[in-house]
N, C-alpha and C positions, 0 to 999 in steps of 0.2 A: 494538462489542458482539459483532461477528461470533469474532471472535478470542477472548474474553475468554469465550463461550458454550465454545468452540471447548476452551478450555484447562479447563473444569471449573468456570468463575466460581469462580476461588481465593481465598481471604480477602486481603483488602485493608488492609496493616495501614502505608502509605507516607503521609504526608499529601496532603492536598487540593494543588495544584500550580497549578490555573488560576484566575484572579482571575474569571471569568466558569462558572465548573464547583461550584457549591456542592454540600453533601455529599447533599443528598435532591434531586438532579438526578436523572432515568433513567438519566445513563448517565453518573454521577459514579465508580462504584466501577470500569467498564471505562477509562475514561479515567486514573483514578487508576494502575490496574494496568498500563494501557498506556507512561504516562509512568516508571515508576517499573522498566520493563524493558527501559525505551530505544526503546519504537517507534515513540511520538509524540515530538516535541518543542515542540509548540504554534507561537505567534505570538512575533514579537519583543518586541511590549507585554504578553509574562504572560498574553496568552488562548488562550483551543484552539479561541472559537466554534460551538460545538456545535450547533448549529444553521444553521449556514453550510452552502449542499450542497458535495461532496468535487468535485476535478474531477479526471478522467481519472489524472492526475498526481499528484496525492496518494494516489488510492485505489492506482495500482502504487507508490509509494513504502510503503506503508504494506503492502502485501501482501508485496511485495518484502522490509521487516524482517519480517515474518513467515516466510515460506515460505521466503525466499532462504536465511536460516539455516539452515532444516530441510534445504533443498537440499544445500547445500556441503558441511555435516554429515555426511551421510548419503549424499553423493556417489552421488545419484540420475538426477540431470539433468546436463545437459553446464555443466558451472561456467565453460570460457573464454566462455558468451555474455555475463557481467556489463560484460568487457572490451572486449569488440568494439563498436564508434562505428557500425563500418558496420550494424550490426544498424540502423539507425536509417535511412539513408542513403536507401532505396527510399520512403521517405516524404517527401511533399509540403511538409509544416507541420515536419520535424524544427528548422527555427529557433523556433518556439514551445515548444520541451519546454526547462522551465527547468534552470536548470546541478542543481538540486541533487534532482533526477527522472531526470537523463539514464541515470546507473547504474541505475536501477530501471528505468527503460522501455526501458534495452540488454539489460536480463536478462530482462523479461518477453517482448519479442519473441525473442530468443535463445532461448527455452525454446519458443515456438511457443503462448503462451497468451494472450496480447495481438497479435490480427491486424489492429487498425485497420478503415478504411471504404474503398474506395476511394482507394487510398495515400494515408489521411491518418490522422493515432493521434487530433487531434483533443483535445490535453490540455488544457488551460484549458476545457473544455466541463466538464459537471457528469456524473458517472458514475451512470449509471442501476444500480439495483437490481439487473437483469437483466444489463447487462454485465458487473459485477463476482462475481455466481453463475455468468455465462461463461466467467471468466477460473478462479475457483474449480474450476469444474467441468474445464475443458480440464487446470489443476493437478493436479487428483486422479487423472484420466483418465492422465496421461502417468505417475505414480505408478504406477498399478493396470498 
């Protein structure tokens, strides 16, 4: 919803896409708009779960197709940290960040906006509200 506010809430003209996201859902037309612009890819059985809390790891996967685009793009921010593994390395839990998060949470630390707890990022945890306007905010911050 974040994103899809973020972009103008543009008309949504892709069909419905998750078997569990009907069309008078809250948040059926950002979902739709999301999937149908490559940021989400839902679940492997056709659902997106919408009501599932995000954890750690998905919410930087999903920021990451967000912003990381505008990054590269706009060759804003240092673009080698998508690639660097070591970004990761000073952390406790880095055997917990799944394979298909690892680029999103090498670039979010890389860019210095995802700083973890006490060397740990902590991804399979459920991402709070606040951490992810932190993560937001530190994006914007290094932008400005």
């Amino acid at each position: 919803m974040i994103f899809y506010r973020m972009a103008g809430e543009p008309e949504v003209t892709a069909k419905d896409t998750y078997s569990d996201v009907p069309a008078g859902l809250w948040c059926a037309k950002a979902v739709t708009w999301a999937s149908a612009n490559g940021l989400v890819l839902g679940y492997e059985d056709g659902t997106f779960r919408p009501d599932q809390p995000i954890t750690r790891a998905e919410a930087m996967t999903l920021i990451n197709a967000v912003l990381g685009r505008r990054t590269h793009a706009e060759n804003m921010l240092n673009e080698s940290a998508v690639t660097l593994e070591e970004n990761l390395l000073s952390f406790r839990d880095v055997g917990a960040v799944s394979g298909y998060a690892r680029p999103a949470m090498n670039w979010a630390v890389g860019q210095g906006i995802l700083l973890g707890s006490e060397n740990y990022l902590m991804p399979r945890e459920q991402a709070t509200r606040a951490q992810v306007a932190m993560v937001l905010h530190r994006y914007l911050t290094l932008l400005g």
